[in-house]
C-alpha positions as CSV (number, residue, x, y, z in Angstrom):
1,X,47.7,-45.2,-28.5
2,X,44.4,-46.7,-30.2
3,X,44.1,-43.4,-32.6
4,X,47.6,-43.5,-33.6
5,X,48.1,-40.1,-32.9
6,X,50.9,-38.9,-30.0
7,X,49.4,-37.7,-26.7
8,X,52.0,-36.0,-25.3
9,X,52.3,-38.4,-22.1
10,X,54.9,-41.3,-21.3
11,X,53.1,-42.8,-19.2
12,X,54.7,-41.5,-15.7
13,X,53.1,-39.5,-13.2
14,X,50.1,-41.4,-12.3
15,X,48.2,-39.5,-10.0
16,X,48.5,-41.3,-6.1
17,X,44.6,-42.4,-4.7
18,X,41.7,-42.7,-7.1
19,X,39.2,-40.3,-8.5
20,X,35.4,-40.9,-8.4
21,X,32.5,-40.2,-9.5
22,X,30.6,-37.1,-6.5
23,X,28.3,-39.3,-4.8
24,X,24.7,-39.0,-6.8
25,X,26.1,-37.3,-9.9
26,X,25.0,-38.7,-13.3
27,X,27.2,-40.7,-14.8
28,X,28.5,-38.6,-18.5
29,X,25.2,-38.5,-20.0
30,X,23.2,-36.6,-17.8
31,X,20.4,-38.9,-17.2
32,X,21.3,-42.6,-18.1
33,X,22.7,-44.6,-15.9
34,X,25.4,-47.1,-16.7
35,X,24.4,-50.7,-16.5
36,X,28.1,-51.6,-15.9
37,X,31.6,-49.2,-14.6
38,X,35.1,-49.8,-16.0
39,X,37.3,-48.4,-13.6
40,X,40.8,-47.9,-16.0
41,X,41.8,-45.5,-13.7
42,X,45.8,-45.5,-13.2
43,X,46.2,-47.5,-16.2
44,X,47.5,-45.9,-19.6
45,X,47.1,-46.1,-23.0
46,X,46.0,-48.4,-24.9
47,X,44.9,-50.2,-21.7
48,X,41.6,-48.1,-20.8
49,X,40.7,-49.1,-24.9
50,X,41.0,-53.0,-24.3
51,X,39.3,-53.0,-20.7
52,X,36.4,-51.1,-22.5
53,X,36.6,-53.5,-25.8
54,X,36.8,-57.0,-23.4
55,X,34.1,-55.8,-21.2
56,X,31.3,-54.1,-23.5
57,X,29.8,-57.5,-24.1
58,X,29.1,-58.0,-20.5
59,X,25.8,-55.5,-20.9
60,X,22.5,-55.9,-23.6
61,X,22.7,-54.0,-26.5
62,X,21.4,-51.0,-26.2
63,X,22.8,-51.0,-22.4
64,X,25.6,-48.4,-21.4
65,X,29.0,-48.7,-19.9
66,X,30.7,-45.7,-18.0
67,X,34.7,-45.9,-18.5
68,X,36.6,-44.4,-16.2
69,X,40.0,-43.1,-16.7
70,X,42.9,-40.5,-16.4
71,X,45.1,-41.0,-19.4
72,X,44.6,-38.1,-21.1
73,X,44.5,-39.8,-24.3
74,X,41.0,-41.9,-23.1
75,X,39.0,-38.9,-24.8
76,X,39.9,-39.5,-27.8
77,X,40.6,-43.0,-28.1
78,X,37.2,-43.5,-26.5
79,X,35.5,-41.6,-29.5
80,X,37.8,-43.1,-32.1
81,X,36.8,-46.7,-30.6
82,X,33.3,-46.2,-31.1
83,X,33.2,-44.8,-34.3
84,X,35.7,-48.0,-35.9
85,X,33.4,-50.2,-33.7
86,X,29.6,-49.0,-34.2
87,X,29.1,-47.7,-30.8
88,X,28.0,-44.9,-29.5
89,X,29.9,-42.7,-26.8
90,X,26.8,-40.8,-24.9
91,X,29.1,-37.9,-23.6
92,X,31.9,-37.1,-21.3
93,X,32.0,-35.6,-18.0
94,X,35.4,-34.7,-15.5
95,X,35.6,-36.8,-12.6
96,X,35.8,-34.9,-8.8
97,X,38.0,-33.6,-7.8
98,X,39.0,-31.7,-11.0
99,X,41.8,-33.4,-12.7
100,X,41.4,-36.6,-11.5
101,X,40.3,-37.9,-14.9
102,X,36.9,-38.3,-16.4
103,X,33.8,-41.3,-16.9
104,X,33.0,-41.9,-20.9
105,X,29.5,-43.1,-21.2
106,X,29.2,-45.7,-24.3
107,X,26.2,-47.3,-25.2
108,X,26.6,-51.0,-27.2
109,X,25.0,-50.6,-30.4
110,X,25.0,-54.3,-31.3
């Protein structure tokens, strides 16, 4: 994966259908809304890291972009990402229904 560091997954056991986001929740940071969604759901590492990486340049700087994913290595890879690329990730929040994955809010620094 992106951080170089084992997950514990091998990539099986998907989960069947697709999580989303509860209709009028904030996207992960409370407030802001994202100006664009990556939906990496079903897909597994690194692949979540290089939809976010080819896509970020689709929004301003300063604009946000809400990943969502159920690798449990996203998390991580997410923060890693950012920090290695200048970007900042705004905050996390689980998708519903529980364990369906979670949306990482990053915001495009430059």
């Amino acid at each position: 994966c992106f951080t170089g560091e084992r997950h514990g997954h091998d990539g099986a056991g998907a989960r069947p259908g697709r999580a989303r986001a509860e209709a009028g929740a904030a996207p992960a940071g409370g407030d802001a809304r994202a100006d664009l969604v990556v939906d990496s759901l079903g897909r597994r590492c690194p692949l979540p890291i290089i939809d976010l990486a080819r896509r970020i340049g689709e929004v301003p700087v300063g604009g946000l972009v809400e990943l969502l994913a159920d690798d449990p290595a996203a998390g991580p890879d997410v923060a890693a990402w950012c920090r290695m690329r200048g970007h900042e990730l705004v905050g996390s929040r689980d998708l519903t229904p529980p364990g369906s994955g979670q949306a990482h809010l990053v915001r495009r620094t430059h």
